[in-house]
C-alpha positions as CSV (number, residue, x, y, z in Angstrom):
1,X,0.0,0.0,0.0
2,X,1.2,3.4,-0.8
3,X,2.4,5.7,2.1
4,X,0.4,9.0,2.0
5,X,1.7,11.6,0.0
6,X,2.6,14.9,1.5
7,X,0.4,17.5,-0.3
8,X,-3.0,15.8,0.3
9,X,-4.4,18.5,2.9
10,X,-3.9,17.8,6.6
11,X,-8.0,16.9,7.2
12,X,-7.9,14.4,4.3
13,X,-4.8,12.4,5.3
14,X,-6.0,12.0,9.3
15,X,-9.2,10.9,7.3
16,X,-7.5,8.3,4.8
17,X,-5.4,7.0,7.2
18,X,-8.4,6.9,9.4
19,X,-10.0,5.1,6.7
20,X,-7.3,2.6,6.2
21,X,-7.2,1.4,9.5
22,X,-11.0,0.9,9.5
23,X,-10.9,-1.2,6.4
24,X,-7.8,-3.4,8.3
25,X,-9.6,-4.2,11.3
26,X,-12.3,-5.4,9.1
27,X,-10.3,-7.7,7.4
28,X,-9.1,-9.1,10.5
29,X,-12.2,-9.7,11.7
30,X,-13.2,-11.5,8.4
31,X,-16.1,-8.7,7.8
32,X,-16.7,-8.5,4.4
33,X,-18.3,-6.0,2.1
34,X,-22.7,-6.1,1.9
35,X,-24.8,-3.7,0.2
36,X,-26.2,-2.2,3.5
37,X,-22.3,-1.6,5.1
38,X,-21.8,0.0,1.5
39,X,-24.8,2.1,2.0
40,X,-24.6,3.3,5.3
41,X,-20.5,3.8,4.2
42,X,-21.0,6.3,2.0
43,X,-23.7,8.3,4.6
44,X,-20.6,7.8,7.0
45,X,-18.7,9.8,4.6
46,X,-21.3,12.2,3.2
47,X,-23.3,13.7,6.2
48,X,-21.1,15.1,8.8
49,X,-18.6,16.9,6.2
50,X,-21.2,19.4,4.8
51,X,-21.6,22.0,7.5
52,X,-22.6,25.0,4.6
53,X,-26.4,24.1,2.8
54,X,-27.0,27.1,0.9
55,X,-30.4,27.9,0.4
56,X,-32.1,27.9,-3.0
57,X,-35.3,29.9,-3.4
58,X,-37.5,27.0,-5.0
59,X,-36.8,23.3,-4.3
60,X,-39.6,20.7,-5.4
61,X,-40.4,17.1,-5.7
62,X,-41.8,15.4,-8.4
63,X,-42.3,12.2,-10.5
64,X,-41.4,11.3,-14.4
65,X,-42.8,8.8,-15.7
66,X,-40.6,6.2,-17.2
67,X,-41.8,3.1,-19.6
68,X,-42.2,0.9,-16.2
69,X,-41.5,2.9,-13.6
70,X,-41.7,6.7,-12.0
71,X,-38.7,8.2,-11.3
72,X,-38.4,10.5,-8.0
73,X,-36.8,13.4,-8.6
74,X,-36.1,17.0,-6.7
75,X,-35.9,20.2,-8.5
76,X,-33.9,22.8,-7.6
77,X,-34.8,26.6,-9.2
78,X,-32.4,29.5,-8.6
79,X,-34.5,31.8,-10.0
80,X,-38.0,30.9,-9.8
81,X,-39.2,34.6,-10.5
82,X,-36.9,35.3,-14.0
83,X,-38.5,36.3,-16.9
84,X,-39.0,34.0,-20.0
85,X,-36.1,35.8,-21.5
86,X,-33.5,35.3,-18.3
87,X,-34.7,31.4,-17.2
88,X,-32.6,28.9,-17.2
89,X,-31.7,25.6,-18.8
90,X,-32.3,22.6,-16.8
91,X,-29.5,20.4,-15.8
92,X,-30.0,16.4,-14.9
93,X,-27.4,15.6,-11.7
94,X,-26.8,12.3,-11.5
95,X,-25.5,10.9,-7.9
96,X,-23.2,8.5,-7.1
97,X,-22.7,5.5,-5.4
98,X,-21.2,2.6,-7.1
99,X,-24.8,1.8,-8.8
100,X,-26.4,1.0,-5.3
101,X,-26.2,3.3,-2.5
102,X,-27.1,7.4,-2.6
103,X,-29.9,9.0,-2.6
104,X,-31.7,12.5,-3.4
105,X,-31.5,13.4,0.4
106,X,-27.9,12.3,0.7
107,X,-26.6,14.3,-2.2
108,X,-29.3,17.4,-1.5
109,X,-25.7,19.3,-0.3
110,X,-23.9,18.9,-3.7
111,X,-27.5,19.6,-5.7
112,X,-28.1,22.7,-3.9
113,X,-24.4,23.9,-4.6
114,X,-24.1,23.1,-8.3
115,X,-27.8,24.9,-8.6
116,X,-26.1,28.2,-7.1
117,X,-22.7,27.7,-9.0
118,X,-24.5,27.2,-12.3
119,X,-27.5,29.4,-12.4
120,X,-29.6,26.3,-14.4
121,X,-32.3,24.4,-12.9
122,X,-31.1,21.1,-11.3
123,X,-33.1,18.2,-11.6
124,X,-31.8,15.4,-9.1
125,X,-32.5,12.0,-10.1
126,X,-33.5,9.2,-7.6
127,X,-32.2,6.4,-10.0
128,X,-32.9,2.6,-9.3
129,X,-29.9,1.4,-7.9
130,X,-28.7,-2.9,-8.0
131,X,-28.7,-5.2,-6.9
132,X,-32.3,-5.3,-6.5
133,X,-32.4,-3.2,-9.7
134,X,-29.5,-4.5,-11.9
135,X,-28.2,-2.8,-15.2
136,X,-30.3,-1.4,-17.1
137,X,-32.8,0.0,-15.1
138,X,-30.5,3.4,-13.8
139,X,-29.8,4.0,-17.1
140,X,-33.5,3.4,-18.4
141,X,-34.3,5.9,-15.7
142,X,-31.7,8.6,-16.9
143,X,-33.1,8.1,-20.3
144,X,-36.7,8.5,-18.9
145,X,-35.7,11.9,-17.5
146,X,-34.0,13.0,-20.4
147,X,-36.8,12.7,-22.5
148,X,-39.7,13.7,-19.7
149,X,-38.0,16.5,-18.2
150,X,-39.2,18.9,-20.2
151,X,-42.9,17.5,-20.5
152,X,-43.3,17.6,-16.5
153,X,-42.0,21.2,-16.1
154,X,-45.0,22.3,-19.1
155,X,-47.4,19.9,-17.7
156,X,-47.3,22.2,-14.4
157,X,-50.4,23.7,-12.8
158,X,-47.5,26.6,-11.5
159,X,-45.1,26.4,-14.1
160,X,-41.5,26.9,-13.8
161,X,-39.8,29.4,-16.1
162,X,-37.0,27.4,-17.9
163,X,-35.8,27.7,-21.3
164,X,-35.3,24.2,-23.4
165,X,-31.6,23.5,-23.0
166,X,-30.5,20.3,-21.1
167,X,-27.5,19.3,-19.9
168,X,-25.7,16.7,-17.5
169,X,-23.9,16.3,-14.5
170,X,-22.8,13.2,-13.0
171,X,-20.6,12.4,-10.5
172,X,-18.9,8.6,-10.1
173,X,-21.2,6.3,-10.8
174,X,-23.7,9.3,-11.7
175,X,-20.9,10.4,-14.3
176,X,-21.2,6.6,-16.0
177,X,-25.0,6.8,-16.2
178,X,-24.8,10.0,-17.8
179,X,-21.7,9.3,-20.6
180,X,-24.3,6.4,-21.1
181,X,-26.8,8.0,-21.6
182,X,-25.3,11.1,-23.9
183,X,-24.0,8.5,-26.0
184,X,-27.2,6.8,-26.5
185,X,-29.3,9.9,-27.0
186,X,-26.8,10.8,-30.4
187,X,-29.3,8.5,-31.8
188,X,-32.7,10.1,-30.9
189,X,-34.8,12.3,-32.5
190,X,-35.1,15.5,-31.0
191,X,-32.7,14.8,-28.4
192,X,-30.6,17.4,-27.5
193,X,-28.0,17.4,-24.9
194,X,-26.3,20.2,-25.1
195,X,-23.6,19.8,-22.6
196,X,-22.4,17.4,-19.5
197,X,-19.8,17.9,-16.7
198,X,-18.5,14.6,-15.6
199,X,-16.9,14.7,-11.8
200,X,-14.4,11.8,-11.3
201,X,-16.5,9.4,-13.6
202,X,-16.7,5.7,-14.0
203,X,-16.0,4.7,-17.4
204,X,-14.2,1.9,-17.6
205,X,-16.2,-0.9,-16.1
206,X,-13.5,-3.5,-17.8
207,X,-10.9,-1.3,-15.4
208,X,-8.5,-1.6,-18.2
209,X,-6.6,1.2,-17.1
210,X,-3.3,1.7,-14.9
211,X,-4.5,3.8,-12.0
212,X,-6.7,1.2,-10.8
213,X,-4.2,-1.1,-10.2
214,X,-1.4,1.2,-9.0
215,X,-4.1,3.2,-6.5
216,X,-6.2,0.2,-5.9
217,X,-5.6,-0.2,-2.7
218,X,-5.4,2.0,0.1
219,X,-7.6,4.9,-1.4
220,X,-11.7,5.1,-2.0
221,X,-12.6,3.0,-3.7
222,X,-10.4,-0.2,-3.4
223,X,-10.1,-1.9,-6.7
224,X,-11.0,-5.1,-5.6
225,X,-14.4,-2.8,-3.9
226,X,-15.0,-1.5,-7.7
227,X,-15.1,-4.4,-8.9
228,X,-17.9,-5.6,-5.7
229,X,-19.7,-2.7,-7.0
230,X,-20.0,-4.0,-10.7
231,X,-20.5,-7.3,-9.9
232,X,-23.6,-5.9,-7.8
233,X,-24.6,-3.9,-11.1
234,X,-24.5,-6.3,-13.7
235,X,-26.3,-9.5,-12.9
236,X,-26.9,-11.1,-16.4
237,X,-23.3,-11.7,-17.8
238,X,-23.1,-8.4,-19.6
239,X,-20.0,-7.6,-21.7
240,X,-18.6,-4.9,-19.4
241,X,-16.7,-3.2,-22.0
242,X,-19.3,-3.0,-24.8
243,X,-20.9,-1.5,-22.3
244,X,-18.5,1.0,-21.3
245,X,-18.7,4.4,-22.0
246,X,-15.3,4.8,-23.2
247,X,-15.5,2.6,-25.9
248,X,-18.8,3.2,-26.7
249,X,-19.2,5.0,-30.7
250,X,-19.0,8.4,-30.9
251,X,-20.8,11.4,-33.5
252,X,-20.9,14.9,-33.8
253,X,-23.8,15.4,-32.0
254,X,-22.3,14.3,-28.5
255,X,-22.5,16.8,-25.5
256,X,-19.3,19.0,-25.0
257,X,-18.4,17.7,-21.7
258,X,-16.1,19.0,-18.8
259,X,-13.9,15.9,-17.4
260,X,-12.4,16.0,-13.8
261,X,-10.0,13.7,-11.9
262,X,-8.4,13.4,-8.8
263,X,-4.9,13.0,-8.5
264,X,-5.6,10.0,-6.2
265,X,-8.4,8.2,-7.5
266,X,-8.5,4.9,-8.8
267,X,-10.6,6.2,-11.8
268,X,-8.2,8.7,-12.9
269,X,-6.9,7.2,-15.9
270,X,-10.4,6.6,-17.7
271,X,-11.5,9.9,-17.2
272,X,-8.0,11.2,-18.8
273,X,-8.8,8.8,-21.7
274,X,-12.0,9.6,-22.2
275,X,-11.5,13.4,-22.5
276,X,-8.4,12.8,-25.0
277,X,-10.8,10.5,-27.2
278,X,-13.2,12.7,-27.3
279,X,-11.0,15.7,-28.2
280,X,-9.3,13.6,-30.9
281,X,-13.1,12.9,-32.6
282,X,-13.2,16.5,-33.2
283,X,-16.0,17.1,-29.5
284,X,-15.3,20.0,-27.5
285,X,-13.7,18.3,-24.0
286,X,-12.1,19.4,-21.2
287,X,-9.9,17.8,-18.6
288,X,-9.6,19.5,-14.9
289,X,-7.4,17.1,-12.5
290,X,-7.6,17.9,-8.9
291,X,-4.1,17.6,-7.0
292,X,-3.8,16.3,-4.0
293,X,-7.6,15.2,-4.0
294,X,-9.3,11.7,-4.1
295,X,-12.0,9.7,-5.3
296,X,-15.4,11.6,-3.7
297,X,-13.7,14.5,-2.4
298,X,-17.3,16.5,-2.7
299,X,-18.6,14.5,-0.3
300,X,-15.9,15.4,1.8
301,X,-16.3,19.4,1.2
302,X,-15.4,20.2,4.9
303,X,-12.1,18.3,4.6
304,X,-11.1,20.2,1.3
305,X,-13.0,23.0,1.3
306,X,-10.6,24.8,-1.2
307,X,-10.8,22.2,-4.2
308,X,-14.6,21.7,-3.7
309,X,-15.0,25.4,-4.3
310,X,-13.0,25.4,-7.5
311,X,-14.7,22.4,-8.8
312,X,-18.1,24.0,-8.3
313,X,-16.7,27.3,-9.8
314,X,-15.3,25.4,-12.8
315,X,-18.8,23.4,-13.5
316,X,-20.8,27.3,-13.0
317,X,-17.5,28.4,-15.6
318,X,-18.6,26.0,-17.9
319,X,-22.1,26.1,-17.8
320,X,-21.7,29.7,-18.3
321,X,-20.2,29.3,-21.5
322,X,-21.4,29.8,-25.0
């Protein structure tokens, strides 16, 4: 296991090492890994390091109906008194959690923030999660709120002013749902996503890459945790890298898309990769790594307040752009 390098900031090391010698008692005492330790691990995590929750003027639940099921989501409006000409675009956040833990309450923080940094509506999705709800049915739920978002907000009796651009945000697991579904919706009919900001995402579920061997182990998430995760997620022999976003085709109509890494996360590499493909087929990308910083480091704001700050600033940055 790699020693802890010197520039990750003081909170975050006592954390990690913290963290590592959790995870070693654990395997001394032959625990092993089940979906509810996972869930309640990444509320462990999540809660207690989010001590600022700004308010947003207009936050709202509501329901899209997908082929087989309704998909919970919470609406978050900045501006809920602009004018037709000043609303905003509506943006789908997409949480993360290895495909089977988060939820709309646990990442109301990060929703909240990225509605203030962005100025754009923010739609949280409540995705199914595995293993009771294997692959597809997240992604059938992303693709249900792609294509019902805008339908629910003119279907209101008090209507929301929002103009019709859509874009993406996904974070982890959240950012593989979302490359998912951008790449799918090149193919459909007045489907338009116009942008998406990928934070630290999964895109590699073949974990092909170097960094998730040489930081699979000792950092979040453990490689041999990943691959837990995936195994929870795809239940009916799927070809993991057919369906991987990085490999998946690409056209001109795919979103321009903001890419960030962590220095110290086991996902690194595919999220370097991806932005360089995507640059090479001609698609406006750009890739932020995060020094010093690790896998989920937004869930960790009051650790590393600093970085969490820029990140925010650099999704509002892009979102503000042209």
């Amino acid at each position: 296991m790699q020693p802890l390098p010197d520039n990750l900031p003081a909170p975050l090391r006592q954390f990690i090492a913290r963290m590592r010698e959790i995870r070693e008692q654990r395997a001394e005492n032959g625990l092993r890994d089940t979906v509810v330790t996972a869930r309640e691990g990444i509320e462990a995590i999540t809660r207690p390091f989010h001590s600022q929750i700004p308010a947003i003027a207009l936050i709202r639940d509501e329901l899209i109906p997908g082929p087989d099921y309704e998909v919970p989501v919470r609406l978050y409006h900045p501006a809920p008194e602009s004018t037709p000409d000043q609303a905003p675009g509506v943006a789908l956040f997409v949480h993360g959690g290895g495909h089977i833990s988060g939820s709309l309450s646990l990442y109301d923080p990060i929703a909240r923030k990225l509605a203030a940094a962005t100025g754009w509506v923010i739609c949280s999705v409540d995705y199914r999660l595995a293993p009771e709800c294997p692959y597809p049915s997240g992604l059938q739920d992303l693709l249900a709120c792609i294509k019902g978002i805008f339908p629910l907000l003119t279907s209101q009796t008090q209507p929301l002013p929002f103009c019709r651009r859509l874009a993406l945000i996904g974070d982890s697991a959240g950012g593989a749902l979302c490359a998912s579904a951008a790449h799918r919706a090149q193919y459909e009919p007045g489907v338009r996503i116009e942008r998406q900001a990928l934070i630290y995402p999964s895109l590699d579920y073949s974990l092909s890459l170097p960094s998730t061997t040489t930081l699979g182990e000792g950092w979040i998430p453990e490689r041999q945790r990943i691959i837990w995760y995936f195994d929870q997620y795809f239940r009916h022999a799927e070809d993991r890298r057919k369906v991987s976003p990085l490999f998946m085709p690409l056209t001109p109509a795919y979103p321009a898309t903001l890419v960030m890494t962590a220095q110290y996360c086991p996902l690194r590499d595919e999220g370097r990769v991806y932005a360089e493909r995507l640059q090479a087929a001609g698609i406006p990308a750009e890739l932020v790594d995060f020094p010093g910083m690790v896998h989920a480091f937004l869930n960790l704001e009051d650790l590393a307040p600093a970085a969490c700050a820029d990140l925010y600033q650099r999704v509002g940055a892009f979102f503000h752009g042209a």
